[in-house]
C-alpha positions in Angstrom: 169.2 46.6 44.7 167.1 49.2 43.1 165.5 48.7 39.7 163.6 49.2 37.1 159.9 48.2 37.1 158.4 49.7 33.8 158.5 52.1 30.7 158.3 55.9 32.1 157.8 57.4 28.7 158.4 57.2 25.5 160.2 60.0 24.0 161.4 60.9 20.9 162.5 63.7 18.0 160.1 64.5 15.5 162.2 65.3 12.0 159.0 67.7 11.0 156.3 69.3 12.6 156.4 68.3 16.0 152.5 69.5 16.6 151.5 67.9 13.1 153.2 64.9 14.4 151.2 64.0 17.3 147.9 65.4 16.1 148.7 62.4 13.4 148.6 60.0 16.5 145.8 61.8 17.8 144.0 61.1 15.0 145.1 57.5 13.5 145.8 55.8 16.8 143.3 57.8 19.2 145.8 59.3 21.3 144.3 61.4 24.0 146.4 64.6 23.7 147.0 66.6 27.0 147.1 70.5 26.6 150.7 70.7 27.3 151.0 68.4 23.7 151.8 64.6 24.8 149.4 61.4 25.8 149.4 59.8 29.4 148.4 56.0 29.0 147.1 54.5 31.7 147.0 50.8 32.3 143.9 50.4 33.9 142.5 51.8 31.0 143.8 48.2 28.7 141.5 45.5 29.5 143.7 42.7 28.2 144.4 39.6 29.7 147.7 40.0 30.7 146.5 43.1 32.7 149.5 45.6 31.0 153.1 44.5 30.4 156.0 46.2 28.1 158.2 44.8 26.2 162.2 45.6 26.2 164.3 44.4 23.7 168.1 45.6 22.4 168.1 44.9 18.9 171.4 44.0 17.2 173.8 46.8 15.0 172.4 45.1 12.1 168.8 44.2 12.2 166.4 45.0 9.7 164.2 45.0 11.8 163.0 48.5 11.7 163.5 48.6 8.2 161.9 50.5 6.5 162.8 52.9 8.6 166.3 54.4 9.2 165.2 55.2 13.0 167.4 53.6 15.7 164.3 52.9 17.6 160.3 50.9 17.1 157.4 52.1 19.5 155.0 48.8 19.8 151.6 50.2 21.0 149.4 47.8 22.8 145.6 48.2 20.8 142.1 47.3 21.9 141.2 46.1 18.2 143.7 45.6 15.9 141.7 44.2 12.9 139.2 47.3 13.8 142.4 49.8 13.5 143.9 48.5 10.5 140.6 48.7 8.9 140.6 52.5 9.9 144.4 53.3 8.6 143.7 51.8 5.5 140.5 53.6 5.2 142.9 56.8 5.9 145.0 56.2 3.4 147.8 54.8 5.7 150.0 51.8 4.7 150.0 48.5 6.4 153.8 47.3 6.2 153.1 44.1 7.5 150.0 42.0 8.7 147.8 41.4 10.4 149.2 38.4 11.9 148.9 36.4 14.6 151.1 34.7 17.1 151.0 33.4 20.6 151.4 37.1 22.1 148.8 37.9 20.1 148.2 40.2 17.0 150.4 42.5 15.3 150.6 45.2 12.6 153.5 47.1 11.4 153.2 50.9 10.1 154.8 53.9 9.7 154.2 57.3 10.8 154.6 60.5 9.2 158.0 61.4 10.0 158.8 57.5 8.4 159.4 55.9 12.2 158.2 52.0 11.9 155.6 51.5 14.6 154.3 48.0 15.9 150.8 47.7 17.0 150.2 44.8 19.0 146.6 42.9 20.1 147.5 41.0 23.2 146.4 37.4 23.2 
């Protein structure tokens, strides 16, 4: 049977400025933007342990846990140095939700972007 064996892409609708949108990520989470406007991650370029996985999840009707955002969808983006990149989003102004914390995956931060979309950025263990 044929099958899935990883995340494509992640794609999604900006609710403002589509170019002011990813510049943001550009900037804040050191996105490498191509000239045709999106980022190609490569794995080979995260040197964690677990040598690049991604997570799926379907989240209940009723979770919160998006909150605050009203998006049907979280991005988690895998980080080199999460206590590093918190240090730089507060230092721009940018709100940590939630953590730093740790558990046995590892580290994680919650944020929003511009547009309000809850992001997860996660340390691997």
């Amino acid at each position: 049977m044929a099958r899935v064996t990883g995340i494509g892409g992640v794609f999604f609708k900006s609710r403002s400025d589509h170019q002011q949108l990813a510049a943001w990520y550009e900037k804040h989470l050191g996105l490498t933007l191509e000239p045709w406007g999106g980022a190609i991650l490569k794995w080979p370029d995260d040197q964690a342990g677990d040598k690049g996985i991604t997570v799926w999840n379907v989240a209940a009707t009723n979770t919160d846990w998006f909150a605050p955002s009203d998006a049907s969808f979280m991005i988690n983006y895998r980080v080199d140095d999460l206590a590093q990149l918190v240090q730089q989003l507060q230092q721009a102004g940018i709100e940590i939700l939630q953590g730093p914390e740790t558990h046995e995956n590892g580290s994680f931060a919650w944020i929003c972007d511009p547009d309000g979309n809850k992001l997860e950025l996660w340390q691997p263990a």
